[in-house]
The first five atom37 places (N, CA, C, CB, O) and aatype in JSON, in Angstrom:
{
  "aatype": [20, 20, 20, 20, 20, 20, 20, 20, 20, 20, 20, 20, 20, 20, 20, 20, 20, 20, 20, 20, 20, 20, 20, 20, 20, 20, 20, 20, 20, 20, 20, 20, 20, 20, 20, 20, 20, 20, 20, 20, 20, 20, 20, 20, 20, 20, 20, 20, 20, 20, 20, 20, 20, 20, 20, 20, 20, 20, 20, 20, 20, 20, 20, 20, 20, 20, 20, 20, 20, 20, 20, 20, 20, 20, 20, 20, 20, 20, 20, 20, 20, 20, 20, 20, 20, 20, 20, 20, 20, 20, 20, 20, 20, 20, 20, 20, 20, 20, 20, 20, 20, 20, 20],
  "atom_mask": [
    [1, 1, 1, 1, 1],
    [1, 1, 1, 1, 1],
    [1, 1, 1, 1, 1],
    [1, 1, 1, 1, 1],
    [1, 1, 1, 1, 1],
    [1, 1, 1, 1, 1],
    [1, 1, 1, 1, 1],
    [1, 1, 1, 1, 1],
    [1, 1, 1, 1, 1],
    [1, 1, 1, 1, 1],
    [1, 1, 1, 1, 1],
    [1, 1, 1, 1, 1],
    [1, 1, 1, 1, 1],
    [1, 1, 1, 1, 1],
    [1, 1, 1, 1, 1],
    [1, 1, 1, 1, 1],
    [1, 1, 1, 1, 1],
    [1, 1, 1, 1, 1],
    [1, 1, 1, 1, 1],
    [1, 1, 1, 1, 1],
    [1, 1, 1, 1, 1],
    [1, 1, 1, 1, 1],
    [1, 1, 1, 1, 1],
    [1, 1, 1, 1, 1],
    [1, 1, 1, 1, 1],
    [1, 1, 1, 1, 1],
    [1, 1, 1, 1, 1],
    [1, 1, 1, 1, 1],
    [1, 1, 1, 1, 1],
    [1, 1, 1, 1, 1],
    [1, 1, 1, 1, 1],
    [1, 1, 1, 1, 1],
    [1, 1, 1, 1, 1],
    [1, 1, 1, 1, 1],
    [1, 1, 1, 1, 1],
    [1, 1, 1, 1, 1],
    [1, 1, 1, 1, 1],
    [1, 1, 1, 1, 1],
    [1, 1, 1, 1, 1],
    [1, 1, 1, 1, 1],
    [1, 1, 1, 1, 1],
    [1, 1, 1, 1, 1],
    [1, 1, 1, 1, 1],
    [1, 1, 1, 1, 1],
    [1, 1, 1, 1, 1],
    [1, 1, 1, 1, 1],
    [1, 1, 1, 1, 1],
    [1, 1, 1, 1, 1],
    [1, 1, 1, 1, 1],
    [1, 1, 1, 1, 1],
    [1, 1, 1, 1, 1],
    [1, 1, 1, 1, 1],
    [1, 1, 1, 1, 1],
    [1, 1, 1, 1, 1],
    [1, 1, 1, 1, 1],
    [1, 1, 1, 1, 1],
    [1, 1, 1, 1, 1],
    [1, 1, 1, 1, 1],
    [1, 1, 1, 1, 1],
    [1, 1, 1, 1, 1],
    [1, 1, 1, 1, 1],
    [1, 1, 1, 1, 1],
    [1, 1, 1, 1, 1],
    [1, 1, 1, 1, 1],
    [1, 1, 1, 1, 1],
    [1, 1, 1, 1, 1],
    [1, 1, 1, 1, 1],
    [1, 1, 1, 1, 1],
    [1, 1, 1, 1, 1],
    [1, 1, 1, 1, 1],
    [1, 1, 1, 1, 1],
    [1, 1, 1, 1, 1],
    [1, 1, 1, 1, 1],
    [1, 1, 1, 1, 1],
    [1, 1, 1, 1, 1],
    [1, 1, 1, 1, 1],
    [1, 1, 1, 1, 1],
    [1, 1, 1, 1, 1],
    [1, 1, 1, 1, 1],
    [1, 1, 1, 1, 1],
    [1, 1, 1, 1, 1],
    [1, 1, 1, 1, 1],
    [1, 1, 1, 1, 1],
    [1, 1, 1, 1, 1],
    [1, 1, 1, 1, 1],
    [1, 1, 1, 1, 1],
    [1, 1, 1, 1, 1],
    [1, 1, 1, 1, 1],
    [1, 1, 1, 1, 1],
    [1, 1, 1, 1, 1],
    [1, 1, 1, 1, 1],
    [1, 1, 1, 1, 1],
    [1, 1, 1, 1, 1],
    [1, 1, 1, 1, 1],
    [1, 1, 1, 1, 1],
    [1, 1, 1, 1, 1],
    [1, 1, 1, 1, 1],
    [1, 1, 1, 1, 1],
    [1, 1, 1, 1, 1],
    [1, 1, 1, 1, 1],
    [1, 1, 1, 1, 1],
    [1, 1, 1, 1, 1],
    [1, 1, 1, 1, 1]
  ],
  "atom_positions": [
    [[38.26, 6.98, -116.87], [36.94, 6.54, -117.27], [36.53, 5.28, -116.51], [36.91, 6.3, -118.78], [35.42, 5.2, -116.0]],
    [[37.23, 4.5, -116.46], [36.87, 2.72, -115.99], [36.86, 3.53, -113.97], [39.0, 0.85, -116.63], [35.95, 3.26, -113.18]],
    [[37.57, 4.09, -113.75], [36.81, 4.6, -111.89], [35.74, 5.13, -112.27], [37.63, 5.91, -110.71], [34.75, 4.64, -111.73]],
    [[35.54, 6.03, -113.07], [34.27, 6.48, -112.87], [32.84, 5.82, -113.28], [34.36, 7.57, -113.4], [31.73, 6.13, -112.85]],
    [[33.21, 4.73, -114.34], [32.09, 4.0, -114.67], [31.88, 2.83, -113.03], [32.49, 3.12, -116.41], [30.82, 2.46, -112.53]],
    [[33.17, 2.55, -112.62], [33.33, 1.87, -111.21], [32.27, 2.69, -110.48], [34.96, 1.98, -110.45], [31.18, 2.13, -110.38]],
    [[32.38, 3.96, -109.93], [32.04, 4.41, -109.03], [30.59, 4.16, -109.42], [32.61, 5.65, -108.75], [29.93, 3.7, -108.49]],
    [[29.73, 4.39, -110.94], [28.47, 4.3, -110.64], [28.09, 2.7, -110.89], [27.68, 5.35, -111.49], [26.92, 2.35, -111.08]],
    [[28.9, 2.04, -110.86], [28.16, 0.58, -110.74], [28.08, 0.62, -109.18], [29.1, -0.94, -111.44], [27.02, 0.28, -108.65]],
    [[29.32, 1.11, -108.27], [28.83, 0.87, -107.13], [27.67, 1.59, -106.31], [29.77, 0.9, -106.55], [27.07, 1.13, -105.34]],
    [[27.51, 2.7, -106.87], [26.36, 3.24, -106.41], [25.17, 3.05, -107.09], [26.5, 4.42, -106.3], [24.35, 3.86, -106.65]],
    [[24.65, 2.29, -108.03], [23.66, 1.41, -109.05], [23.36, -0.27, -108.01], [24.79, 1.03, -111.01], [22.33, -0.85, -107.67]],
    [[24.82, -0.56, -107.82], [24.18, -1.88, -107.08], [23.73, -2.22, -105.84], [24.87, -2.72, -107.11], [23.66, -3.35, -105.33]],
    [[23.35, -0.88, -105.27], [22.36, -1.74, -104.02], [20.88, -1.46, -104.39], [22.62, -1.08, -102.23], [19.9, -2.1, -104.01]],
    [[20.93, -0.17, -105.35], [19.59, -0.43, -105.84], [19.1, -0.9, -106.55], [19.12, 0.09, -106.03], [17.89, -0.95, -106.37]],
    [[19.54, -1.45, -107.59], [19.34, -2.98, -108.25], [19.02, -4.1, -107.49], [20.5, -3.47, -108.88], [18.05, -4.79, -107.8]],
    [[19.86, -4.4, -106.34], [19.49, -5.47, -105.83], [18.66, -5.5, -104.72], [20.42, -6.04, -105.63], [18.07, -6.56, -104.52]],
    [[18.47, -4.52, -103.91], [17.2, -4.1, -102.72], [16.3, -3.47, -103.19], [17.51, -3.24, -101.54], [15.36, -3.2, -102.43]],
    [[16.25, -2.98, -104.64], [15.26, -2.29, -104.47], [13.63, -2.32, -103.95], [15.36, -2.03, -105.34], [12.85, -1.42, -103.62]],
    [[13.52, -3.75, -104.04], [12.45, -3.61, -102.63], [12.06, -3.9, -101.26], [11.7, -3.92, -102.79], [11.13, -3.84, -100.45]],
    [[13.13, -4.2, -101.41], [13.6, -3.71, -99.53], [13.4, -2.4, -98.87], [15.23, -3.74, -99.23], [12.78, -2.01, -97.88]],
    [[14.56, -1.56, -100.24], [14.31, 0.41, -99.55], [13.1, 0.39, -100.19], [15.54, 2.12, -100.2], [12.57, 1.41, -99.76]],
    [[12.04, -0.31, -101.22], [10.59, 0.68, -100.39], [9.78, -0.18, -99.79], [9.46, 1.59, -101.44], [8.62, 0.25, -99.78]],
    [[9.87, -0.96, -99.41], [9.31, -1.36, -97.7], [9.7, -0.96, -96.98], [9.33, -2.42, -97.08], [8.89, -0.33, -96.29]],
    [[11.17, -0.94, -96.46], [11.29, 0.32, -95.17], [10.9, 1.58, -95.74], [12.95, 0.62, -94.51], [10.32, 2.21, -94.85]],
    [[10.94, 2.23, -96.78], [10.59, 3.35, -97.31], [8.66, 3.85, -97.3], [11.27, 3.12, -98.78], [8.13, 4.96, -97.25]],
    [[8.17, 2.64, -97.36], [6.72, 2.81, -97.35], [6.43, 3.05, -95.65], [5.87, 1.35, -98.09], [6.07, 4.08, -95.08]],
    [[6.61, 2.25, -95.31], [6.17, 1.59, -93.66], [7.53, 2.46, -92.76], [6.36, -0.79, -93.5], [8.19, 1.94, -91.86]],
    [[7.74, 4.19, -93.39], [9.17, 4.66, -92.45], [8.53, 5.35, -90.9], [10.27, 6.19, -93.51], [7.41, 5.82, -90.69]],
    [[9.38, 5.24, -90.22], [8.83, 5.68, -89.05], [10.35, 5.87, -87.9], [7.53, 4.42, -88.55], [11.17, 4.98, -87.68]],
    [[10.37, 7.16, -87.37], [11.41, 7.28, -86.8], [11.7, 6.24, -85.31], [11.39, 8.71, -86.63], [11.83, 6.79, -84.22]],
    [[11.78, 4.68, -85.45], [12.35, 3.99, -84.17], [12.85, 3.09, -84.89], [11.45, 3.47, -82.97], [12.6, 2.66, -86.01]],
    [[13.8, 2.79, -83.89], [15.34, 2.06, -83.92], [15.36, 0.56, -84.84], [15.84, 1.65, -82.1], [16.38, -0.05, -85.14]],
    [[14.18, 0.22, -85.12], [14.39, -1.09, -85.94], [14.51, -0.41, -87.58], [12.88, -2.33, -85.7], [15.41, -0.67, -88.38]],
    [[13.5, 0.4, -87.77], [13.35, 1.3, -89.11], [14.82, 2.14, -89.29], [11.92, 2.53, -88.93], [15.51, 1.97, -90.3]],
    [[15.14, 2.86, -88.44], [16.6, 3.16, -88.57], [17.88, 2.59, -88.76], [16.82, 3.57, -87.83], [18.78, 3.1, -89.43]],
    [[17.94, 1.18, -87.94], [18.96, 0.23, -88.4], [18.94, 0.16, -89.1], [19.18, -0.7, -88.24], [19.85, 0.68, -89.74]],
    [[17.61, -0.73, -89.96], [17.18, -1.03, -91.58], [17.91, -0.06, -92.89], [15.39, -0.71, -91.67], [18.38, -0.4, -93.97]],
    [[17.73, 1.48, -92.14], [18.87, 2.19, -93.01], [19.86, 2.87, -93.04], [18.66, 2.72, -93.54], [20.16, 3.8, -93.78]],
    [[20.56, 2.23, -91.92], [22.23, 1.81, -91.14], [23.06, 1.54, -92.76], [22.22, -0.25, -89.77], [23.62, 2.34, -93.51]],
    [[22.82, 0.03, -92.87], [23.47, -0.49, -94.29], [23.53, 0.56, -95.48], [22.58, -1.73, -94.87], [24.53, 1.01, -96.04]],
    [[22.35, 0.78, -95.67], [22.68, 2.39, -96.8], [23.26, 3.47, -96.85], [21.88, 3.08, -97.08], [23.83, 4.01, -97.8]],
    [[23.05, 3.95, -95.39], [23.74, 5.27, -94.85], [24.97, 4.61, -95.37], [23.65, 5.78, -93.04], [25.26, 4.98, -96.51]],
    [[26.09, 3.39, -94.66], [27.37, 3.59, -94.76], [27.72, 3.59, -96.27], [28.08, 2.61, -93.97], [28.84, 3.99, -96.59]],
    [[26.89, 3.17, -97.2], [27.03, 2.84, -98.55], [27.18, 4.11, -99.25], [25.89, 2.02, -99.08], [28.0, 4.37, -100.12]],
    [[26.17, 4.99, -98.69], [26.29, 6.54, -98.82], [27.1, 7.06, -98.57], [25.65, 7.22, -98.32], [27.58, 7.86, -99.37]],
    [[27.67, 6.85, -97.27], [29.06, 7.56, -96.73], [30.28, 6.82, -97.82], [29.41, 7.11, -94.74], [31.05, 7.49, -98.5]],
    [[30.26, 5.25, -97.8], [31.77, 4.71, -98.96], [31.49, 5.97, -100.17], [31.54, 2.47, -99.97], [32.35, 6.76, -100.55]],
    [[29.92, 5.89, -100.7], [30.5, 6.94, -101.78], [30.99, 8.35, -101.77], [29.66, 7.09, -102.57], [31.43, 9.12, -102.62]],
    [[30.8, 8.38, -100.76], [31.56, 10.05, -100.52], [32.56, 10.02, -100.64], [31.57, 10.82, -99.33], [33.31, 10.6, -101.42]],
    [[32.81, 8.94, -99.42], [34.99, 9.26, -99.37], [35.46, 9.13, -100.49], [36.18, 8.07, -98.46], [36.52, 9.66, -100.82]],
    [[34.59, 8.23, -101.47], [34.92, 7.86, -102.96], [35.6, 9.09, -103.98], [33.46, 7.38, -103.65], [36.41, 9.12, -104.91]],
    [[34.72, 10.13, -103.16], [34.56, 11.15, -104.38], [35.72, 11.79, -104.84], [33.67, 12.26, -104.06], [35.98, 12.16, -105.99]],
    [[36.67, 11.91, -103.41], [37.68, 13.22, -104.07], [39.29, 11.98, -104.26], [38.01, 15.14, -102.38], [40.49, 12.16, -104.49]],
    [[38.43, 10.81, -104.03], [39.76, 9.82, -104.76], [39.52, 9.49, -106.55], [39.76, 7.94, -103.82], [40.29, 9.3, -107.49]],
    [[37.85, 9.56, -106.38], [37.59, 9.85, -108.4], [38.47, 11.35, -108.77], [35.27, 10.28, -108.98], [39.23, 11.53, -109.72]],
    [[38.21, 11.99, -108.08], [38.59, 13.59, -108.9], [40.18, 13.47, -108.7], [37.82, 15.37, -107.97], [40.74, 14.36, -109.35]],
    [[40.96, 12.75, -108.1], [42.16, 12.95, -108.31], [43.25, 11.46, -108.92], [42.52, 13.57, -106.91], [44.4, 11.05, -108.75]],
    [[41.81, 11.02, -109.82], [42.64, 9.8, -110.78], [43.35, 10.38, -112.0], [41.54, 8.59, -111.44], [42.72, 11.01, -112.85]],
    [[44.4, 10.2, -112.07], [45.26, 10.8, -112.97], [46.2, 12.28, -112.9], [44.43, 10.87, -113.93], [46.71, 13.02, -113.75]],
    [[46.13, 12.26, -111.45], [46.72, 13.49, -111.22], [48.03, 13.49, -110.54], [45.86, 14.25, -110.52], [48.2, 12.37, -110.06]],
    [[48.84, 14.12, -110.35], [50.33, 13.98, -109.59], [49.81, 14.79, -108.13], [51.93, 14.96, -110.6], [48.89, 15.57, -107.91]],
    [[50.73, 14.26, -107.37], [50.0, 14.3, -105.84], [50.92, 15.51, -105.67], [50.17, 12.77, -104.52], [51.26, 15.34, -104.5]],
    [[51.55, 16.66, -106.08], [51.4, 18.14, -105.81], [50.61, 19.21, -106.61], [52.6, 18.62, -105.81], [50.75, 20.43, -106.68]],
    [[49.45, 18.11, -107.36], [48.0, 18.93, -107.52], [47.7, 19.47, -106.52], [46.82, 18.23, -107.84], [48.17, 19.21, -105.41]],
    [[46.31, 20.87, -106.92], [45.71, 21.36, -105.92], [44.7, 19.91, -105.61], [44.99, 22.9, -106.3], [44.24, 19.48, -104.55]],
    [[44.61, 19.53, -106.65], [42.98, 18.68, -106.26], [43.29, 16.97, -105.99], [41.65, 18.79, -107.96], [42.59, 15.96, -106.0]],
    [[44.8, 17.31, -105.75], [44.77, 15.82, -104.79], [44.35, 15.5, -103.71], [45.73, 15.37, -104.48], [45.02, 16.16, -102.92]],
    [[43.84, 15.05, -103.3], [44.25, 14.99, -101.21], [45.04, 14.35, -100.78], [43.3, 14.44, -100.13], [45.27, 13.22, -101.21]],
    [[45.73, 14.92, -99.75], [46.75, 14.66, -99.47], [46.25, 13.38, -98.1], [47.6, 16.1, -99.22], [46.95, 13.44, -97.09]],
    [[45.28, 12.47, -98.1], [45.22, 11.61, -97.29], [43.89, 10.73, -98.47], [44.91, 12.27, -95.55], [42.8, 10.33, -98.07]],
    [[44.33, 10.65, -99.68], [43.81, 9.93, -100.64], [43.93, 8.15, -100.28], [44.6, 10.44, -101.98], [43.14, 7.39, -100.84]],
    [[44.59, 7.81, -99.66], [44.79, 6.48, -98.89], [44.08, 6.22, -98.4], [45.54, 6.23, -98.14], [43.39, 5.2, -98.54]],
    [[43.95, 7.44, -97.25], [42.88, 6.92, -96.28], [41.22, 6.86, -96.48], [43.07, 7.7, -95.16], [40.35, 6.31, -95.81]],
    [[41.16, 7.91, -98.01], [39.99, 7.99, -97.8], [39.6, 6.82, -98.58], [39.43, 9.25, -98.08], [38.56, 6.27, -98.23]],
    [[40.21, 6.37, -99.52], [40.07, 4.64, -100.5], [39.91, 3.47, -99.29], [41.97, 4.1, -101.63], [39.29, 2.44, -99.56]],
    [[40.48, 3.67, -97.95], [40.37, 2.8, -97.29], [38.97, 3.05, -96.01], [41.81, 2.61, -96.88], [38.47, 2.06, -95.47]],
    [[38.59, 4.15, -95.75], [37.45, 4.44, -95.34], [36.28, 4.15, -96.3], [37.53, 5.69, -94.99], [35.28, 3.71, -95.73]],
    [[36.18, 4.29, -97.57], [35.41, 4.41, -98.56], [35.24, 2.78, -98.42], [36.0, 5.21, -99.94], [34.09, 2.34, -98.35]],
    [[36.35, 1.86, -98.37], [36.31, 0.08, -98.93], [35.35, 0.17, -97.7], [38.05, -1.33, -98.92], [34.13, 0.34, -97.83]],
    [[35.94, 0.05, -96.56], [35.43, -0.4, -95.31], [34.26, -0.07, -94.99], [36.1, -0.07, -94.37], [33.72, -0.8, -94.16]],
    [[33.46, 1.16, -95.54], [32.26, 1.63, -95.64], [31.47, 0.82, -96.38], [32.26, 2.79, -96.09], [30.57, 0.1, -95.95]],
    [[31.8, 0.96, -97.44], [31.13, -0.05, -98.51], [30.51, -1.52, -98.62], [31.94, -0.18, -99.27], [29.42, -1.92, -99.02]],
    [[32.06, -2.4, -97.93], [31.85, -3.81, -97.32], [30.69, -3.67, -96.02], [33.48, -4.45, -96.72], [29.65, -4.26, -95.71]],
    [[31.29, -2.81, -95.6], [30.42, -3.14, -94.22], [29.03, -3.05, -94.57], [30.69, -2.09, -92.95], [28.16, -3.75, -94.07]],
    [[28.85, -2.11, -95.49], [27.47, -1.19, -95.45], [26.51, -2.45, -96.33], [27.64, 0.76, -96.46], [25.33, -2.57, -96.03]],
    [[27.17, -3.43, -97.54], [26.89, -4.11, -98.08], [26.16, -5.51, -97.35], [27.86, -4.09, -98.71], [25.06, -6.01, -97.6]],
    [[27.25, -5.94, -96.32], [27.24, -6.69, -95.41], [25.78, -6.72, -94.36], [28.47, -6.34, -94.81], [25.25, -7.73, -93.91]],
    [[25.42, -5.5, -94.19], [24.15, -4.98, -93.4], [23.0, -5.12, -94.49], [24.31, -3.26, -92.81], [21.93, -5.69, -94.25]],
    [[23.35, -4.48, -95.88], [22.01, -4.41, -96.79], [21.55, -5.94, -97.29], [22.33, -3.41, -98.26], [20.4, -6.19, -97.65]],
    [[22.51, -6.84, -97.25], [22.16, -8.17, -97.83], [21.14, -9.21, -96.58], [23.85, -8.97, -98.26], [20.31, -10.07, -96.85]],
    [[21.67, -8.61, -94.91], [20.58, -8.53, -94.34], [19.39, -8.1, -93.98], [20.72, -8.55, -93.99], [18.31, -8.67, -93.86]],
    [[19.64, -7.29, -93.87], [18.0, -6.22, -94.3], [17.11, -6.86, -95.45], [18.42, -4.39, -95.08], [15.94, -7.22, -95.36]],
    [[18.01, -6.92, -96.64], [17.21, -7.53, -97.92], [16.75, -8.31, -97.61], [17.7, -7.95, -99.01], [15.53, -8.21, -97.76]],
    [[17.23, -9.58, -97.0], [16.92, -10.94, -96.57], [15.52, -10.95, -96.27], [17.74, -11.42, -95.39], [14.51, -11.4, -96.81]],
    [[16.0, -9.81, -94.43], [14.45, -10.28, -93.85], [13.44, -9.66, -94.77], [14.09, -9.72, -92.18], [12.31, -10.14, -94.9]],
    [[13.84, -8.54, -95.44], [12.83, -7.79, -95.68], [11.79, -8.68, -96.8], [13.43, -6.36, -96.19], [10.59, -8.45, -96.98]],
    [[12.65, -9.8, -97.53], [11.94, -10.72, -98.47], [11.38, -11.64, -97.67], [12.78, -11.39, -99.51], [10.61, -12.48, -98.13]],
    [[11.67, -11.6, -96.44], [10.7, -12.68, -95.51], [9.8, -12.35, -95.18], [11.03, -13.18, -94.41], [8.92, -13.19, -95.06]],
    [[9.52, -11.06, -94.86], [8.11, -10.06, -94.66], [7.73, -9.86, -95.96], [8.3, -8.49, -93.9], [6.5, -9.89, -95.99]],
    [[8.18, -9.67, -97.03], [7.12, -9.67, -98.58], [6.88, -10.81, -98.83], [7.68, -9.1, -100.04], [6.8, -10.84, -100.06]],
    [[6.67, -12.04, -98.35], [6.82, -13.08, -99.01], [6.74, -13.87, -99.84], [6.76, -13.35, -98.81], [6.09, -14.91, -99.95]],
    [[7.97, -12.95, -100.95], [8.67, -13.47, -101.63], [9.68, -14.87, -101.56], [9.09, -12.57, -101.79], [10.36, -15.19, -102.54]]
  ]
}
């Protein structure tokens, strides 16, 4: 229970805290490379929660389950590194993006 309530705080807190950031890039979207960076930081936040997923489905399980994975390490450590990073990008984005609302 406590990973899975984990998993949705982490996927709750970037939209809590940008949420108007993603809709200013979201209003004003347009396919070139500054608008796309802008949702660089989310994408990887998207991707941490994936790898997330099949390390939630195999909390509490013995690792000659079918529904373990058998590279559950790596994906907790792809998932962190996604996450930080992806966090790391959205707290900039947020930034400027409150410098253009000016807020």
């Amino acid at each position: 229970m406590v990973g899975f309530v984990g998993f949705l705080a982490a996927a709750a807190l970037p939209i809590v805290l940008w949420h108007d950031a993603i809709g200013l890039m979201a209003r004003g979207f347009r396919f070139d490379a500054p608008i796309l960076a802008g949702w660089l930081g989310y994408g990887l936040i998207a991707a941490a929660l994936a790898f997330f997923v099949p390390v939630l489905i195999s909390i509490g399980r013995k690792p000659n389950d079918r529904l373990y994975p058998r590279s559950r390490n790596a994906l907790m450590g792809w998932g962190i590194s996604c996450y930080v990073l992806g966090m790391a990008l959205a707290v900039q984005v947020g930034t400027i993006a409150r410098g253009l609302s000016g807020h």
